[in-house]
C-alpha positions as CSV (number, residue, x, y, z in Angstrom):
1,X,-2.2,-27.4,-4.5
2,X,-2.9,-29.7,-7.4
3,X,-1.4,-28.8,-10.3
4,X,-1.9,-32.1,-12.7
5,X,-5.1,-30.6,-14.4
6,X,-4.8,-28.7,-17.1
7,X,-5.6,-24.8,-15.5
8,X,-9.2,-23.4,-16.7
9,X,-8.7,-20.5,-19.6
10,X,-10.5,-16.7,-18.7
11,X,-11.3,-15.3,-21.7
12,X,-10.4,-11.5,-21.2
13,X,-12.9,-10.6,-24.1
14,X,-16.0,-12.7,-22.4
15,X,-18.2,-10.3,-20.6
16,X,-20.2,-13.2,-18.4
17,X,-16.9,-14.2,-16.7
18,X,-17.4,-11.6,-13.6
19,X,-20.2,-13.4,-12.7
20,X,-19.3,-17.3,-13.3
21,X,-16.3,-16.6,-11.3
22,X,-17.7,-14.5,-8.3
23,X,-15.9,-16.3,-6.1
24,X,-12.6,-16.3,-6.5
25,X,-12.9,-12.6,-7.0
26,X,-14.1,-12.1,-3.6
27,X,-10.9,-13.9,-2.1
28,X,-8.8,-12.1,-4.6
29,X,-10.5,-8.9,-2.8
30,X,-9.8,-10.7,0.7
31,X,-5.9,-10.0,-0.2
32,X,-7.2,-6.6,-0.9
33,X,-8.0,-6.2,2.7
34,X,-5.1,-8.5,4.5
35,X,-2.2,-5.9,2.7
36,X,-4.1,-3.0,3.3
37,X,-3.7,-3.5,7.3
38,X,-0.2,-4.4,6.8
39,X,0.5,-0.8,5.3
40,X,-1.3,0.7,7.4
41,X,-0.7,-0.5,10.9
42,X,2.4,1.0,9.8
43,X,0.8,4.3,10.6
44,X,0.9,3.2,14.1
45,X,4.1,1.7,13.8
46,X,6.3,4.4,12.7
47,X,5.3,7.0,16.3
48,X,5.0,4.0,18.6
49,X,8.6,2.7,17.4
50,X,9.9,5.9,17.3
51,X,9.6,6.2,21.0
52,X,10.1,2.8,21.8
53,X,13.5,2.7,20.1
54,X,14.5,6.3,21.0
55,X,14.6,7.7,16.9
56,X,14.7,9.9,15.0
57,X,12.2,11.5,12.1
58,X,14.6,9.7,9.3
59,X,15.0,6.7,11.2
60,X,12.0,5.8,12.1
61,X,10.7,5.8,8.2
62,X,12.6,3.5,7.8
63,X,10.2,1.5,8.7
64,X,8.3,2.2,5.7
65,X,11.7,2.0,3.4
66,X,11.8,-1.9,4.4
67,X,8.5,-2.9,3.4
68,X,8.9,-0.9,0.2
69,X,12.4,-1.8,-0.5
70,X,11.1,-5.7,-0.8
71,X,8.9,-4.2,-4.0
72,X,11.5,-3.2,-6.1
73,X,13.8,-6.1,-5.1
74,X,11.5,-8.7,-5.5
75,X,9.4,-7.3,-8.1
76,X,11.4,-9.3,-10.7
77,X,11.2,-12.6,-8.7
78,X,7.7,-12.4,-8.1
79,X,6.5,-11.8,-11.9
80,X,9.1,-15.2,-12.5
81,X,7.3,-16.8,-9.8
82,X,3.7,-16.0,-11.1
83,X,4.7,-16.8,-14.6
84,X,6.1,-20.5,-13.6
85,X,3.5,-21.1,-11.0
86,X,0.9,-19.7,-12.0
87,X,-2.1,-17.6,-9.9
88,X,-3.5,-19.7,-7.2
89,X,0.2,-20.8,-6.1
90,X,1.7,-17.9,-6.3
91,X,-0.9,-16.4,-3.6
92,X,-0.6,-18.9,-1.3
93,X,3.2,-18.4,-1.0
94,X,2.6,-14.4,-0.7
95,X,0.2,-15.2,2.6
96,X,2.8,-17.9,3.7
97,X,5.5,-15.5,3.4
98,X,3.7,-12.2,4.8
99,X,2.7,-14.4,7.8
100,X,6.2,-15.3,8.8
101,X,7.4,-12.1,8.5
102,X,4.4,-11.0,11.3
103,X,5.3,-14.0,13.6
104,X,8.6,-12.8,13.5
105,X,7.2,-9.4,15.3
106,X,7.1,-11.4,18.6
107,X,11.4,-12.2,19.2
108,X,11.6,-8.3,17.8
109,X,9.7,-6.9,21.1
110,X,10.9,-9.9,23.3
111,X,14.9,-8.5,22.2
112,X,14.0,-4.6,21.8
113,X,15.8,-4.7,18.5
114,X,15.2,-2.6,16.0
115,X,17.5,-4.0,13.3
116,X,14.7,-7.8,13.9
117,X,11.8,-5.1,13.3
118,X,13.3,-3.8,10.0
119,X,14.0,-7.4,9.0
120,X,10.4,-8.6,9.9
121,X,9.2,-6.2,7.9
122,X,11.2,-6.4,4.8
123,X,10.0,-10.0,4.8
124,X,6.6,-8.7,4.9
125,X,6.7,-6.6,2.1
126,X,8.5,-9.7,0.1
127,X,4.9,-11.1,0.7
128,X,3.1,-8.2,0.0
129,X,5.3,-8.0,-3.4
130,X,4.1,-11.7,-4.3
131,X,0.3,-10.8,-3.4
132,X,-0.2,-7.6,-5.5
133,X,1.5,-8.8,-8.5
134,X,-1.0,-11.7,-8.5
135,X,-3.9,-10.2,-7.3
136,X,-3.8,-6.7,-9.1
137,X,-3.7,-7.9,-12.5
138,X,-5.7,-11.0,-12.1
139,X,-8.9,-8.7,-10.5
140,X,-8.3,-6.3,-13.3
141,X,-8.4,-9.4,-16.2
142,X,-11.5,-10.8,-14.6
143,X,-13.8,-10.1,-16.4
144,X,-14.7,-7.3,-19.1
145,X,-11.9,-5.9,-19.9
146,X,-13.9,-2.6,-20.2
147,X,-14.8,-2.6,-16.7
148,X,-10.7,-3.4,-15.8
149,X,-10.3,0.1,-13.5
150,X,-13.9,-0.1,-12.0
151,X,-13.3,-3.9,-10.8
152,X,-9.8,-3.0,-9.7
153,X,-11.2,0.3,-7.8
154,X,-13.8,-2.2,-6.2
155,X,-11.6,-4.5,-4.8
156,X,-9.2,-1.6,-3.9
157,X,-11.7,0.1,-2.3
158,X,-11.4,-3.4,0.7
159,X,-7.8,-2.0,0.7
160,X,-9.2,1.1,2.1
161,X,-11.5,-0.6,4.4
162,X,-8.3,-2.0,6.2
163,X,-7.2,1.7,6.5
164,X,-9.9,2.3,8.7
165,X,-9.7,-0.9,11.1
166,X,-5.7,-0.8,11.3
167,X,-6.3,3.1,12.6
168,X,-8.5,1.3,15.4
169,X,-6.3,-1.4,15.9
170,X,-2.7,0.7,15.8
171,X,-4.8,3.3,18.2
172,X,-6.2,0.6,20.3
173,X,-3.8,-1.7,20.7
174,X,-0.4,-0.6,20.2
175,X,-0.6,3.4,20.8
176,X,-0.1,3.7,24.2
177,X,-0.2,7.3,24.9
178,X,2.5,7.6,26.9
179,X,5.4,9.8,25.6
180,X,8.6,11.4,26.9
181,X,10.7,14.0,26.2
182,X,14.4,13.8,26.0
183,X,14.9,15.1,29.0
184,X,12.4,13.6,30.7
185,X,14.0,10.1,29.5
186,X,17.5,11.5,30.6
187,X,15.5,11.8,34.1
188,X,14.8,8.6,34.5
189,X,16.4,5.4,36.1
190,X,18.1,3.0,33.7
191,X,15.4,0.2,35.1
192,X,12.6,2.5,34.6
193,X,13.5,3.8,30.9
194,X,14.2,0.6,30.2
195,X,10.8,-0.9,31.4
196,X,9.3,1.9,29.5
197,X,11.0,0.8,25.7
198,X,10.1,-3.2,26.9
199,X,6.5,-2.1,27.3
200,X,5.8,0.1,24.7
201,X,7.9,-2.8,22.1
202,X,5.7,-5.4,23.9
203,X,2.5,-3.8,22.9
204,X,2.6,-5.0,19.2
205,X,3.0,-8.3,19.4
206,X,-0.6,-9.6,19.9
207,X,-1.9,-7.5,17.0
208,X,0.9,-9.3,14.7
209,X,0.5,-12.6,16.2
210,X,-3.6,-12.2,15.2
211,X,-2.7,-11.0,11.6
212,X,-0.2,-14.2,10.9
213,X,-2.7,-16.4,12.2
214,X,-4.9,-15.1,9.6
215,X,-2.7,-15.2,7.0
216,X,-2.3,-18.7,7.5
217,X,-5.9,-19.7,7.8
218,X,-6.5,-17.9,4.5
219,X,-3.3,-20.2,3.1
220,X,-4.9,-23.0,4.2
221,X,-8.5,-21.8,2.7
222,X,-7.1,-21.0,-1.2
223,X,-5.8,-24.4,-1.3
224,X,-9.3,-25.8,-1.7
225,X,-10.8,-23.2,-3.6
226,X,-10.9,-23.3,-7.6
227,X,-9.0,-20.1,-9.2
228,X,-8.9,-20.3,-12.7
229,X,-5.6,-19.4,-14.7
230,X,-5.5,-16.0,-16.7
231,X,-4.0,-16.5,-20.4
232,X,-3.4,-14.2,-22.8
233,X,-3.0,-15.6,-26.0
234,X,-1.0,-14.9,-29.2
235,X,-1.6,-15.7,-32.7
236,X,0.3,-18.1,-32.6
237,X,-1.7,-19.5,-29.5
238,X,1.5,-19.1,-27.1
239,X,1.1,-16.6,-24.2
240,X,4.1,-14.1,-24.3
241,X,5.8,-11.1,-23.1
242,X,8.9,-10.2,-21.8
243,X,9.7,-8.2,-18.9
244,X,12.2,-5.7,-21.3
245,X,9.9,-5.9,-23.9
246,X,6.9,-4.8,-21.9
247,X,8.6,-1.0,-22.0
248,X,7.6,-0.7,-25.4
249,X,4.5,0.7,-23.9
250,X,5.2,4.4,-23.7
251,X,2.0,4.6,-21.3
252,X,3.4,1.8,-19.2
253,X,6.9,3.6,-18.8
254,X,4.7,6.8,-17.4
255,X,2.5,5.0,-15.4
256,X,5.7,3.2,-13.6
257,X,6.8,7.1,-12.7
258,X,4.0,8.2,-11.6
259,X,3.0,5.1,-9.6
260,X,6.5,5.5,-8.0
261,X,5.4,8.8,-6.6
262,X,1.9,7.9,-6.2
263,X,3.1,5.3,-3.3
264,X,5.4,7.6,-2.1
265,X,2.6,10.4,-1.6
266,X,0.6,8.2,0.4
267,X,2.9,6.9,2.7
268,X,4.4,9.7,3.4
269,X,1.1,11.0,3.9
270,X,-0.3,8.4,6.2
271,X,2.4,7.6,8.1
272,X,2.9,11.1,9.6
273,X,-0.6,11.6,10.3
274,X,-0.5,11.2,14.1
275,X,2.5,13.7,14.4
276,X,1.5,16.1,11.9
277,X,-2.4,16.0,14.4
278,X,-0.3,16.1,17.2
279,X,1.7,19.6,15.7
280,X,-1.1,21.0,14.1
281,X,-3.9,20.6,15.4
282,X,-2.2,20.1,19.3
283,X,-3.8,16.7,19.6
284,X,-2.5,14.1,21.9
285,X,-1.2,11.0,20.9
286,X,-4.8,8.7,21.3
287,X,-7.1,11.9,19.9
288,X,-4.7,11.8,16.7
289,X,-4.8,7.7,16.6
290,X,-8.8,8.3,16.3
291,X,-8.6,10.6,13.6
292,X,-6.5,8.3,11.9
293,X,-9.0,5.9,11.8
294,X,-11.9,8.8,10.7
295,X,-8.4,9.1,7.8
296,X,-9.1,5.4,7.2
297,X,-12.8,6.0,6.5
298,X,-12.1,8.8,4.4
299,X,-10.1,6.6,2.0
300,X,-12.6,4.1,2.2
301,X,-15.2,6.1,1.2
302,X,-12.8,7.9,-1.4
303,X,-12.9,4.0,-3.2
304,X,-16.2,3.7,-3.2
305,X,-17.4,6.8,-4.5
306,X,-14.3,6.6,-7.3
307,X,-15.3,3.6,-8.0
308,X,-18.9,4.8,-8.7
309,X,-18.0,7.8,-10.7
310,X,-15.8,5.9,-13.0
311,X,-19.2,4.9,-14.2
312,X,-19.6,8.5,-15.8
313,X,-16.1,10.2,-15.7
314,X,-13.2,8.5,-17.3
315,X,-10.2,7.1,-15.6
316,X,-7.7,10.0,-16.7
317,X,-9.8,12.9,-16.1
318,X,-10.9,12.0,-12.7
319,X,-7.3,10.6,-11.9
320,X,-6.0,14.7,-12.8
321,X,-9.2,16.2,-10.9
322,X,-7.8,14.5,-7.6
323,X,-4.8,15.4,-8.2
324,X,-5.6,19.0,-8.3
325,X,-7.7,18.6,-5.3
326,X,-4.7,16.8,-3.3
327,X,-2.2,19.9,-4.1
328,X,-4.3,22.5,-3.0
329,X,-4.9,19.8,0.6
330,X,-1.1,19.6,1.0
331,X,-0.8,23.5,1.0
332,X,-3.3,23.4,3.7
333,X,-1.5,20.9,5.6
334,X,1.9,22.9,5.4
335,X,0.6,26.4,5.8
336,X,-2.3,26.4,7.7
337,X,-3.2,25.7,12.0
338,X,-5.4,24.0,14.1
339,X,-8.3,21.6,13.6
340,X,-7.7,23.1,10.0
341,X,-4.7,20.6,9.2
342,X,-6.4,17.6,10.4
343,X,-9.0,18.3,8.0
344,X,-6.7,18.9,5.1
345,X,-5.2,15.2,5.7
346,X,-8.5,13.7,5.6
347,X,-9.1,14.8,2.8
348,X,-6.0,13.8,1.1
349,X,-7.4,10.1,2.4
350,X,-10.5,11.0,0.1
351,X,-8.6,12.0,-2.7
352,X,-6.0,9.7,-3.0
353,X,-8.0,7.0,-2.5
354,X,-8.5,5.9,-6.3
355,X,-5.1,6.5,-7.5
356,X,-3.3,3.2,-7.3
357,X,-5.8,1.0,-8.6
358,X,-6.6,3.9,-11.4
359,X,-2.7,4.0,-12.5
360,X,-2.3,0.6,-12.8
361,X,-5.6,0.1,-14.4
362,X,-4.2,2.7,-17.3
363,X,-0.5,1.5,-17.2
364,X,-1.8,-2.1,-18.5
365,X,-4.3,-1.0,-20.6
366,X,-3.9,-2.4,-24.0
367,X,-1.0,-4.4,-23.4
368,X,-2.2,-7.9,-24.0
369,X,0.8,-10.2,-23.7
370,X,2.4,-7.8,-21.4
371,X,0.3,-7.9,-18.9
372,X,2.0,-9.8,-16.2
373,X,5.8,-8.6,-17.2
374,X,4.0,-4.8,-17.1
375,X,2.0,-5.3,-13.5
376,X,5.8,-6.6,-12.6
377,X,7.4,-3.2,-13.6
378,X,4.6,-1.5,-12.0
379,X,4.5,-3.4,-8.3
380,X,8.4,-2.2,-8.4
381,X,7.3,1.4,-8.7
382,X,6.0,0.9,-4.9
383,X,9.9,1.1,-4.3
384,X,8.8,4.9,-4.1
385,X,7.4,4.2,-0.4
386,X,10.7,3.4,0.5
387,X,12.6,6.7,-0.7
388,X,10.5,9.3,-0.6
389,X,9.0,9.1,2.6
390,X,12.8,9.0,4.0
391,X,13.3,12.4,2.0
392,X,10.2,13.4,3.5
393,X,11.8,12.9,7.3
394,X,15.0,14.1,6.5
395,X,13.4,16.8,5.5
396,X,11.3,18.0,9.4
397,X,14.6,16.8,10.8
398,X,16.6,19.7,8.5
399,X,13.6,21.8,10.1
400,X,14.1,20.8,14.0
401,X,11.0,18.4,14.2
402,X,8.3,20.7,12.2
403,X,6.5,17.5,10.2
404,X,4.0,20.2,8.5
405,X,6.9,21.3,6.1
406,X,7.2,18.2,5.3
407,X,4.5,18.1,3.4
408,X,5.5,19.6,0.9
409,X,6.9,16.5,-0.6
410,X,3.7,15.1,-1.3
411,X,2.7,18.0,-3.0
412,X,5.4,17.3,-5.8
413,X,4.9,14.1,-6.1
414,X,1.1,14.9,-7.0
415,X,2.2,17.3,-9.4
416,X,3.8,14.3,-11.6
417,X,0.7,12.0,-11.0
418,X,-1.0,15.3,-12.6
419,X,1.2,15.5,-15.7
420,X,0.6,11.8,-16.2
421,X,-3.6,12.1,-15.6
422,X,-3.2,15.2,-18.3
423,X,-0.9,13.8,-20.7
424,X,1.2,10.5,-19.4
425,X,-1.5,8.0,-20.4
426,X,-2.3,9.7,-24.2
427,X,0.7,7.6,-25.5
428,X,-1.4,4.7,-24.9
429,X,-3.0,4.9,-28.5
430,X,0.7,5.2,-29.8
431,X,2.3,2.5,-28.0
């Protein structure tokens, strides 16, 4: 990384910048993809660990609560580290630090331990947390800023793509569609059950070895390639913006809440997908891996045609239309049976699919000097993946293993990303 020339301005205002810098938008949207299939070979994760460690419902989302846990603690970090050194660094050291956290995947299976899994991916999400503080604001600054939410939605939408090919890869590769009862554990030899956990441990550790190895080869690759620093400038000509400060933004504050339950929603959504198939709809484990991945295309799709009608429907109005939608999905999923269910979660993939990038887009909207201190407050929002999906699976434990009431928590949580799609983001024009 050579930091001795003086780092090349981007002109938020200057409508031709999109095109002049095509390419490092496309590697920003790379980092799209590479977090998207760390989130969402989670999905996988969370039933496949759950047998192979012998959990329960609230222990094994934990899973999730590491990853997301990393957000809100190095949130603060990260915005330091992007302000001191800069874009192009600070994304190197995000894929540096989510690879090691995947290598580290491979002494968790060898050992069985759970407690090396958690910590592998905590370290992840300290990656993860590096990566989308960089990458969100700088794809939404690049270019028009009037075309902010449609370019972040774009390179979102390669977020979604990683949906669907970590739901082939988790189903492929680390489901193995095998499962045990209690009792039918209790059955077994000690040598046998214990071959059983070793295997089914053993089974993620190519997948992880793959994705750190791309990691790297990507850290390697943004080292050569030319990203040009984002300023914001002041009057004065000095960029500022504090990270307290950046609250003044009434819209900001609303957007941090209902981001927090916006990433809650989701995961909680995604990552009991395969058991609430399996409940609902009676699907074995492999059938309810593959509609996980028809759930990944659903999202994909979902980015892609948000990103298209932002073109005619504004941010806000859409953002409250899906919300609406969701609800009425997540009653589905809790009340209704059969195929029915399965159909009701894929459409939650559909419909959620634009509500990151489309909260974030609104939270920093009109915040100039703010920018990076508010994408900072809004990245720690994601800490919502780590509490409310563990509400979410104390919650089917409280009701002996019934995952479908479960959903009810996601339905709240879209009721608050509805307030703020109806009236949160209006206190942008008083901020």
């Amino acid at each position: 990384m050579n930091h001795s020339a003086a780092p090349e301005v981007i002109r938020g205002s200057d409508p031709a910048a999109g095109k002049k810098y095509l390419v490092p938008f496309i590697f920003v949207i790379s980092l799209f993809f590479l977090w998207g299939m760390a989130h969402n070979l989670d999905s996988s994760l969370i039933p496949h660990l759950k047998k192979a460690c012998n959990l329960s419902n609230t222990q094994s989302m934990l899973i999730d609560t590491s990853v997301f846990l990393a957000y809100f603690l190095m949130a603060i970090p990260a915005g330091m580290i992007l302000k001191k050194w800069g874009y192009k660094a600070s994304m190197i050291a995000g894929l540096l630090v989510f690879a090691a956290g995947a290598f580290l995947f491979v002494p968790a299976a060898n050992e069985l331990s759970y407690i090396t899994f958690l910590i592998a991916l905590f370290i992840i999400g300290c990656g993860l947390t590096l990566l989308e503080t960089t990458a969100n604001p700088y794809a939404a600054v690049l270019g028009d800023p009037a075309k902010a939410t449609s370019r972040l939605n774009l390179a979102a939408s390669f977020n979604g793509l990683a949906a669907m090919v970590a739901g082939y890869v988790g189903t492929r590769f680390i489901l193995s569609g095998k499962s045990y009862s209690k009792a039918e554990l209790a059955a077994m030899t000690e040598i046998n059950r214990n071959t059983y956990f070793m295997e089914e441990a053993a089974s993620v550790k190519m997948p992880y070895i793959i994705l750190g190895s791309v990691l790297v080869l990507f850290a390697l690759i943004f080292c050569f390639i030319r990203f040009p620093e984002i300023k914001t400038k002041s009057i004065d000509g000095e960029a500022k913006g504090s990270f307290i400060g950046a609250l003044r933004h009434k819209h900001l504050k609303w957007a941090v809440v209902a981001q927090f339950f916006y990433v809650g929603a989701q995961v909680c959504v995604t990552s009991s997908f395969i058991r609430a198939a399996q409940q609902g709809a009676g699907f074995d484990e492999g059938t309810a891996g593959y509609y996980l991945i028809v759930y990944g295309f659903l999202f994909t799709v979902g980015r892609f045609a948000g990103t298209a009608l932002l073109q005619w429907i504004s941010s806000q109005k859409l953002l409250s239309i899906y919300a609406i939608v969701c609800i009425i999905l997540c009653l589905i999923a809790v009340l209704g049976s059969g195929v029915y269910v399965v159909y009701a979660l894929g459409g939650l993939g559909f419909f959620m699919s634009i509500m990151f990038p489309t909260i974030f887009a609104l939270g920093i909207d009109g915040i100039g000097d703010d920018t990076k201190p508010g994408s900072s407050w809004l990245i720690m929002s994601i800490v919502g993946g780590a509490i409310i999906p563990v509400c979410m699976g104390a919650l089917i434990d409280h009701y002996n293993d019934q995952v479908q009431i479960g959903y009810y928590v996601p339905l709240i949580c879209f009721l608050v990303i509805l307030y703020f799609g109806l009236k949160g983001y209006k206190i942008a024009a008083k901020s």
